[in-house]
C-alpha positions as CSV (number, residue, x, y, z in Angstrom):
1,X,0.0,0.0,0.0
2,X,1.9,3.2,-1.3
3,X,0.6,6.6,-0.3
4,X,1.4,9.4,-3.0
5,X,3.3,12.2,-1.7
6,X,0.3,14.2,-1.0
7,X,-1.4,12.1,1.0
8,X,1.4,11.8,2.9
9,X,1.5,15.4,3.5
10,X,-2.1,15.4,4.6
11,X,-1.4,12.9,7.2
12,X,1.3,14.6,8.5
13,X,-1.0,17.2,9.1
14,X,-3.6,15.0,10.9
15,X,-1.1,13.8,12.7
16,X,0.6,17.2,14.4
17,X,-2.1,17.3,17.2
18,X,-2.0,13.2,18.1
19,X,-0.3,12.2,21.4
20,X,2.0,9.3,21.4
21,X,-0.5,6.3,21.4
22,X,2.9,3.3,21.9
23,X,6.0,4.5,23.8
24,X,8.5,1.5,23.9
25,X,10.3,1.1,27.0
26,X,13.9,-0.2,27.6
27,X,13.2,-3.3,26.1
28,X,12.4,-1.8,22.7
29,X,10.0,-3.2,19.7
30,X,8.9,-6.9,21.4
31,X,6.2,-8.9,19.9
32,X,3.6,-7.7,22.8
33,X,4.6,-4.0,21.5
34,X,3.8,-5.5,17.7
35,X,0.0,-6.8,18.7
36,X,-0.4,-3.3,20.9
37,X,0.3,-1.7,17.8
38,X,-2.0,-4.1,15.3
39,X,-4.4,-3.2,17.9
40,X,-4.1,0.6,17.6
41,X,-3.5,0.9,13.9
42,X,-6.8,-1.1,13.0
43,X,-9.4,1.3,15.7
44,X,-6.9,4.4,14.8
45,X,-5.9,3.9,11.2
46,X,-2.9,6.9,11.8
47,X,-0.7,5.8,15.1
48,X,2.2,8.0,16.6
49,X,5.1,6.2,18.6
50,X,7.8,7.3,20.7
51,X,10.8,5.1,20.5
52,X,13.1,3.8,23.2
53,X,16.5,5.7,23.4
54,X,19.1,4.7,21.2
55,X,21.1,5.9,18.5
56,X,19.9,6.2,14.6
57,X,20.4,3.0,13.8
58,X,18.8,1.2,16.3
59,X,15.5,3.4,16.0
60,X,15.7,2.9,12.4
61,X,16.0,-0.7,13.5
62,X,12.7,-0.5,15.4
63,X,10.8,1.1,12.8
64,X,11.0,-1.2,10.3
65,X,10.6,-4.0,12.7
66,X,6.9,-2.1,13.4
67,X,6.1,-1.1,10.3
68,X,6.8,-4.9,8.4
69,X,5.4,-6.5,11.5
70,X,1.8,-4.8,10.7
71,X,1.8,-4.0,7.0
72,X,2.1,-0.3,8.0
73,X,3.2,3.2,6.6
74,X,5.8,5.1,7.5
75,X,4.3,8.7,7.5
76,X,7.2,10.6,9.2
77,X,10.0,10.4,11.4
78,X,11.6,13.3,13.8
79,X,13.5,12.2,16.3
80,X,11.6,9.8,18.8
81,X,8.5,10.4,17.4
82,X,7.1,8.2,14.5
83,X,3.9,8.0,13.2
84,X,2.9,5.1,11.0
85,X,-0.6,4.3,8.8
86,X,-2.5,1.7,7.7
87,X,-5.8,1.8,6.5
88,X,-8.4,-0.2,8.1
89,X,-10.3,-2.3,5.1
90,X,-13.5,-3.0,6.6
91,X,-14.3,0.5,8.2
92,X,-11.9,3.4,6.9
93,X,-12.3,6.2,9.4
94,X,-9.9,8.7,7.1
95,X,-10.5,9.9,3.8
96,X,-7.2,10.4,1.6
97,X,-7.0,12.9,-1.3
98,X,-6.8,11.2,-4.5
């Protein structure tokens, strides 16, 4: 599922107001973090996450770990803060632009 750069933008925008819905602890990305954040992505659709501490490459690390473990989106990334999409088949509660 690709988003075109403009929805992209658009959720970006949606997400500027969200709170951090998953923070990961010490431990990092587990498989318990993975269903919390199946969970979250199918009621929410557009999730942000604060990551653990780390360097780059170990929060890269945990992104992709998140975002292949539930066939998400990443949206954007600053810092600790990721937010990650994935539409919800059944009962889409965002509308993209085309």
């Amino acid at each position: 599922m690709a988003i075109s750069p403009s929805q992209r933008r658009y959720l970006r925008s949606l997400a500027h107001d969200l709170k951090p819905v998953i923070l990961l602890g010490n431990k990092g990305a587990t498989d318990a973090v993975l269903k919390e954040l199946d969970l979250a992505l199918s009621h929410h659709e557009l999730v942000k996450i604060k990551l653990s501490g780390g360097d780059k490459d170990e929060r890269q690390e945990q992104i992709d770990f998140l975002a292949n473990g539930t066939s998400a989106e990443n949206v954007q990334q600053i810092g600790h803060i990721v937010v990650l999409f994935r539409r919800n088949e059944d009962e889409p509660k965002l509308a993209l632009p085309r």
